[in-house]
C-alpha positions, 0 to 999 in steps of 0.5 A: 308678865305680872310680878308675882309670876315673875317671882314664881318663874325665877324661882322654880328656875333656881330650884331646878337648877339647884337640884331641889325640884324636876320641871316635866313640862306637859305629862300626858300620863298623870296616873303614872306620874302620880304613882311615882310621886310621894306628895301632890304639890299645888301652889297656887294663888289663882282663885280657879275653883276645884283644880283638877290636879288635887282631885287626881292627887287626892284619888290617887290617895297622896297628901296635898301640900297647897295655897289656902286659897279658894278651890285648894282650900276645898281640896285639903282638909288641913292636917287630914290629907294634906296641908 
């Protein structure tokens, strides 16, 4: 596993257990989930063109917090529907 990914596991691990995030795992009913939600939260630093989950954040109306990597970048007008 590459170290930055690592990272990235160890710490969605801690927070979970700290109460300050839930790991669904796989979500069949994204719609659904996105209706419960306040934010729409992406970070990613993998350069993947438009990912698919901001595109249903965004039509579902919630702001986006993500990467300012490319895809994401494209994604979130700073300031204007997400950061």
């Amino acid at each position: 596993m590459p170290e930055k990914l690592r990272r990235s596991s160890t710490l969605t691990l801690n927070w979970e257990r700290e109460g300050l995030v839930k790991w669904l795992g796989s979500v069949d009913d994204m719609p659904s989930l996105l209706r419960q939600s306040h934010i729409a939260c992406l970070p990613s630093w993998y350069r993947e063109g438009l990912p698919k989950f901001l595109a249903e954040a965004a039509a579902s109306g919630l702001p986006a917090v993500t990467c300012d990597v490319v895809g994401c970048r494209a994604a979130v007008r700073d300031g204007v529907t997400g950061i």
